[in-house]
C-alpha positions as CSV (number, residue, x, y, z in Angstrom):
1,X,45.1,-3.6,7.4
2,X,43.4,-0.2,6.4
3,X,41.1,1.6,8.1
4,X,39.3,3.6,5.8
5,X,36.7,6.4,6.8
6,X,33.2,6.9,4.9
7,X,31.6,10.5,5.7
8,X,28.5,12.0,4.1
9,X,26.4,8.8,3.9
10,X,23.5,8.3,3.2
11,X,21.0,7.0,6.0
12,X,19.7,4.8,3.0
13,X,22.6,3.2,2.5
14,X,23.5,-0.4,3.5
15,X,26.8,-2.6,5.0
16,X,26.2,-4.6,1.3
17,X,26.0,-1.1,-0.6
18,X,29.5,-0.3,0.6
19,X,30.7,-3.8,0.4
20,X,30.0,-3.7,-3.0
21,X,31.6,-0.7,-3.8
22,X,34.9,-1.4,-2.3
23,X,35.1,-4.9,-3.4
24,X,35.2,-3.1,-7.3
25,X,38.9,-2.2,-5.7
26,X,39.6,-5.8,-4.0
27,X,39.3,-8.0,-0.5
28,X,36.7,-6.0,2.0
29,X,37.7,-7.3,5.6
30,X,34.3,-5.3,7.3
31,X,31.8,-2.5,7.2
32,X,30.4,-0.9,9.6
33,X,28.1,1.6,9.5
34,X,28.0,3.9,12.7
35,X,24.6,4.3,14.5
36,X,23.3,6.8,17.3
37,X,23.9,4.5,20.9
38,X,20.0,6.0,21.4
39,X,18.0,5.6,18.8
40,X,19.6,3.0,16.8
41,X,19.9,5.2,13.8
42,X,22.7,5.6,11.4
43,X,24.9,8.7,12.1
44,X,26.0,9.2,8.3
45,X,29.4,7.7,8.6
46,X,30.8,4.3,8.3
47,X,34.4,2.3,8.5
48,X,35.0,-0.2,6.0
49,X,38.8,-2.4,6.6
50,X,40.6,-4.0,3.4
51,X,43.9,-6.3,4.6
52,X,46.0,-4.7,1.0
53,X,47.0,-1.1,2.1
54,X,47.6,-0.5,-2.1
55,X,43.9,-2.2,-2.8
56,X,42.4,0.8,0.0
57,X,44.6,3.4,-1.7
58,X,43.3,2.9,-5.1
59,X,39.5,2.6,-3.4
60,X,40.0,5.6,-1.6
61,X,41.2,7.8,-4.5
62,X,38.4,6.5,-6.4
63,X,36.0,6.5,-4.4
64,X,35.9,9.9,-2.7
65,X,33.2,12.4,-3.7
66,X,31.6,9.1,-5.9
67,X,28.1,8.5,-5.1
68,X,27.1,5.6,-2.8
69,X,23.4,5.0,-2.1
70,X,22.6,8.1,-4.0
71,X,24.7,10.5,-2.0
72,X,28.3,11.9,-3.0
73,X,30.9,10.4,0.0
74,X,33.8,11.6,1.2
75,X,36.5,8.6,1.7
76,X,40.1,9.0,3.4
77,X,42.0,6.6,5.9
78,X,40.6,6.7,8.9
79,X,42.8,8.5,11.5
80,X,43.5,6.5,14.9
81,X,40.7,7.7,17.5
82,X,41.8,10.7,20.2
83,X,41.7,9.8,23.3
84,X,38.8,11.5,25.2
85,X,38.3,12.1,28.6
86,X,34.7,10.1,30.0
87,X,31.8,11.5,30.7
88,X,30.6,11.2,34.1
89,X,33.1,10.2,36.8
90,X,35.9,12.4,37.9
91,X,37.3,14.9,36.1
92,X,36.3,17.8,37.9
93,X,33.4,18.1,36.4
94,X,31.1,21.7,37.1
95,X,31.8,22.8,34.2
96,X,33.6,26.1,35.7
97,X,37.1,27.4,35.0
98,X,40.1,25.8,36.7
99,X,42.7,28.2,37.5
């Protein structure tokens, strides 16, 4: 399974717009389109999965700087998520230095 990362999208753009796109290439596993936890809103990004790692490769290469919805995206494998300390609960916290 590949992960593959969608940056510079439009807000216009759909799930099916991507679909689409990527399905040119071969089997689309899911798309998802990031949106703001808030407002509901899409944050310009998306992660679309394909199960053939040499079907994303080919997508990916020709699909970067393409345009999608009207809008040129950038495409590359997504990289595994950093872990990143919470917000909130422990850690210190104040914001000062800790010598």
């Amino acid at each position: 399974m590949t992960n593959i990362y969608v940056g510079n999208l439009s807000y216009d753009a759909t799930e099916d717009d991507l679909r689409e796109a990527f399905e040119e290439f071969g089997k689309v596993s899911s798309v998802a389109i990031i949106k703001d936890r808030e407002t509901g809103r899409p944050r310009g990004f998306a992660f679309v999965e394909m199960p053939d790692g040499q079907e994303a490769k080919v997508a990916i290469e020709a699909l970067n700087l393409k345009e999608i919805a009207g809008r040129a995206v950038t495409v590359n494998e997504a990289r595994p998520r950093a872990e990143r300390p919470r917000r909130g609960a422990g850690g210190g916290g104040g914001g000062g230095r800790h010598w």
